[in-house]
C-alpha positions as CSV (number, residue, x, y, z in Angstrom):
1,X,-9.4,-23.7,-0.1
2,X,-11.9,-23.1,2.8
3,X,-10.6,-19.9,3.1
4,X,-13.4,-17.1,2.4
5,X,-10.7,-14.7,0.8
6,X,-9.9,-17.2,-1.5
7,X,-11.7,-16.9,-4.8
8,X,-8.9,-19.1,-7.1
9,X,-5.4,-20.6,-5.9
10,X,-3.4,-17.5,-4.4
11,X,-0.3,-16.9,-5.9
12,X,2.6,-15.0,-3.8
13,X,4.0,-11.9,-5.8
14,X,7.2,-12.1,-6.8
15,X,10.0,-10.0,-4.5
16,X,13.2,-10.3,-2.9
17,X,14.9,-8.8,-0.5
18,X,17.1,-6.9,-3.5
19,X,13.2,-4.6,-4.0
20,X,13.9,-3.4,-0.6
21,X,15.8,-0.4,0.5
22,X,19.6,-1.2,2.3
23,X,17.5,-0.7,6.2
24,X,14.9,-3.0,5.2
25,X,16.9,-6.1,4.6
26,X,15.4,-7.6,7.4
27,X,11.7,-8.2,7.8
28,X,9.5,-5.4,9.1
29,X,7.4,-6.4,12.7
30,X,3.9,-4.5,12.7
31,X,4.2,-0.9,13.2
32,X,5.5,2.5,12.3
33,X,8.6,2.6,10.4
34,X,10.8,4.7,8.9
35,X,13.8,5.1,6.8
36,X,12.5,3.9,3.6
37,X,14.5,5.5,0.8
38,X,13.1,5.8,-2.2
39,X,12.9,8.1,-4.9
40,X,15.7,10.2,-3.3
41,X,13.0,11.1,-0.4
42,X,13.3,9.0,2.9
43,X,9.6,7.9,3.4
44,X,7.5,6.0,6.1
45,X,4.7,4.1,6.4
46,X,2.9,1.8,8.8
47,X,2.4,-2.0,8.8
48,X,-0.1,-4.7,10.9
49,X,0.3,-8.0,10.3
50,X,-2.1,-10.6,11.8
51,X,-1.0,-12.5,14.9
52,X,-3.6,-15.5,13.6
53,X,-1.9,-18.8,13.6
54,X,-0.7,-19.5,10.3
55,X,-2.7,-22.7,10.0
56,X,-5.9,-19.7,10.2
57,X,-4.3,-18.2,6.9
58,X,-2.0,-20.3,5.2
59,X,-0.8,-19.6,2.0
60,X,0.2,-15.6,0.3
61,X,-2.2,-13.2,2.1
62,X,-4.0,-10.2,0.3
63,X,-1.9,-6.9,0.4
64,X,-4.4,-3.6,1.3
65,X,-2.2,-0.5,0.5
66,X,-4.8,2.5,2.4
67,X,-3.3,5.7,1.9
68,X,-4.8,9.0,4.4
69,X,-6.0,12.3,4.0
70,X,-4.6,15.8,4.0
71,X,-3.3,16.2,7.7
72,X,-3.0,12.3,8.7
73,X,-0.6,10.5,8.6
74,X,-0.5,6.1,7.7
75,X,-1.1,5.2,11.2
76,X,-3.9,7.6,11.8
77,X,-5.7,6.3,8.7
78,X,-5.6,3.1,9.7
79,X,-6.9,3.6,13.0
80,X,-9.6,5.6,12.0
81,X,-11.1,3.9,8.9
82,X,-10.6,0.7,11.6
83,X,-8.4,-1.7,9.3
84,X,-7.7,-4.0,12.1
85,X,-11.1,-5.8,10.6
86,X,-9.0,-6.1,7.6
87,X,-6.3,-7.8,9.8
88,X,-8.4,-9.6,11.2
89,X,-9.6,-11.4,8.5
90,X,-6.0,-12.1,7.1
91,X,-5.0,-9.0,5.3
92,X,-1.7,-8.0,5.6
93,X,-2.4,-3.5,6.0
94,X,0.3,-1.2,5.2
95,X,-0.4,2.6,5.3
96,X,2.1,4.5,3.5
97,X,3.0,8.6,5.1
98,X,3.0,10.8,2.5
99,X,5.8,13.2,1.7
100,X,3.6,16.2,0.3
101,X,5.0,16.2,-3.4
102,X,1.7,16.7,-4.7
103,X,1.3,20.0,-7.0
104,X,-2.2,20.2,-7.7
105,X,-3.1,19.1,-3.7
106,X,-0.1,18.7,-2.1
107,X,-0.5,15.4,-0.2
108,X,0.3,12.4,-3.0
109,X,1.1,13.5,-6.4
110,X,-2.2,12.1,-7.1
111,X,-3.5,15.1,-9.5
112,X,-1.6,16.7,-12.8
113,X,-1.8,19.3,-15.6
114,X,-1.4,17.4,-18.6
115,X,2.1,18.9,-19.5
116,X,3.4,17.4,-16.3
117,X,1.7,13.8,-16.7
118,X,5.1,12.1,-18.0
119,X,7.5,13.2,-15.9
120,X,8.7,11.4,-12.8
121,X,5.8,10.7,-9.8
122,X,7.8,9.3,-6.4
123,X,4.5,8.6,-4.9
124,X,4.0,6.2,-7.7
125,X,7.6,4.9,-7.0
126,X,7.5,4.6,-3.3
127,X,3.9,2.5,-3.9
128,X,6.0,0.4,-6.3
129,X,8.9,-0.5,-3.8
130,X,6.8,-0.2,-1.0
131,X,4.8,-3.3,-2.3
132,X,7.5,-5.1,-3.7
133,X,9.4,-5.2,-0.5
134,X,6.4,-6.6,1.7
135,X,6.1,-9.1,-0.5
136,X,10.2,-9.8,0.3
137,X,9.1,-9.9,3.7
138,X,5.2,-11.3,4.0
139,X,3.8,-13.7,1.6
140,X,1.6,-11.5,-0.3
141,X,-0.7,-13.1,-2.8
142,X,-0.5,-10.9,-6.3
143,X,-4.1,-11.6,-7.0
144,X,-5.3,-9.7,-4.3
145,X,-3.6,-6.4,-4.0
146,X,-6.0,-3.5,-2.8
147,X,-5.8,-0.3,-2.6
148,X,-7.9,2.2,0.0
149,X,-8.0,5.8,0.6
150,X,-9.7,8.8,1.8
151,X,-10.1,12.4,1.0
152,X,-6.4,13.3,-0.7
153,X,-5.6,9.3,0.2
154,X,-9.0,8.9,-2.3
155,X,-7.6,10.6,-4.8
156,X,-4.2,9.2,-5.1
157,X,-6.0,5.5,-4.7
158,X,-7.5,6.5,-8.5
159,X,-4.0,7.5,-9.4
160,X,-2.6,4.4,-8.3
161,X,-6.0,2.4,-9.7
162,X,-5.0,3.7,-13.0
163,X,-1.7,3.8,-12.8
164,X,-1.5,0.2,-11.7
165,X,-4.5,-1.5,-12.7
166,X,-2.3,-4.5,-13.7
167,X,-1.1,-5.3,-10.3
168,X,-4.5,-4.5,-8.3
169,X,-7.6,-6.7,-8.0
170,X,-9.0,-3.2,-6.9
171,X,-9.5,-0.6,-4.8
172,X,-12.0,1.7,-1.9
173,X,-11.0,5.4,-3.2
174,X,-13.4,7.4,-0.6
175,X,-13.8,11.0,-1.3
176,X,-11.8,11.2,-3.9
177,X,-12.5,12.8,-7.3
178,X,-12.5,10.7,-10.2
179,X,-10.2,11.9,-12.9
């Protein structure tokens, strides 16, 4: 490939439609959304697609999953760590909202006393579907699946880096602790 993203043959993760939630059937457009059930919580997130021709990036396109701070919100991360390069380059950007069902810092349930680590995370859930159902959508490539966040999203990026470090090819966790 003469694609500079493209370290080996992209493969698209599988998905269908059936990973999405009943009001996502149809394909999201760039933008905020909302509406996504999961997890018995009703969730939203933010999405940019590139407009590039798909002859500029044929083929499954690398997923960046950026999750914000305490106080912001997907759409304000995104603008302000300036993912649009990440567009522009061929990334596909969603940016999750979070739902505040952390209980050590209540943004993403990102941070846990060890008699709570097995039970149920929905932030973990929603990051699950959430990913899946792009992929129904947008071809995502399963070989490069990213993960970014700051502050409280820097935090929950570990979670998810350790929680999923199957899925991801890796990960930007900025200010985050490392637990």
């Amino acid at each position: 490939s003469t694609d500079p993203l493209v370290l080996v043959p992209p493969v698209a993760l599988s998905a269908t439609v059936a990973d999405c939630p009943a009001a996502f059937q149809t394909a999201p457009d760039s933008g905020q959304h909302t509406g996504f059930d999961v997890a018995g919580q009703s969730r939203g997130f933010y999405l940019q697609l590139s407009t590039a021709a798909a002859d500029q990036f044929p083929g499954p396109r690398p997923l960046m999953v950026a999750f914000h701070g305490t106080g912001e919100s997907g759409q304000k991360i995104f603008s302000r760590a300036k993912l649009q390069s990440f567009v522009d380059a061929g990334f596909i950007v969603v940016a999750p909202d979070s739902a505040g069902n952390g209980t050590l810092w209540p943004v993403w349930d990102a941070l846990r006393e060890a008699k709570d680590e097995a039970l149920p995370n929905k932030d973990l859930e929603y990051f699950d579907q959430l990913v899946k159902c792009v992929a129904a959508h947008h071809p995502v490539d399963a070989r490069r699946i990213y993960v970014s966040g700051h502050s409280a999203g820097g935090i929950f990026s570990n979670r998810v880096l350790r929680a999923r470090a199957s899925l991801l090819a890796g990960g930007i966790p900025a200010s985050g602790v490392f637990d």
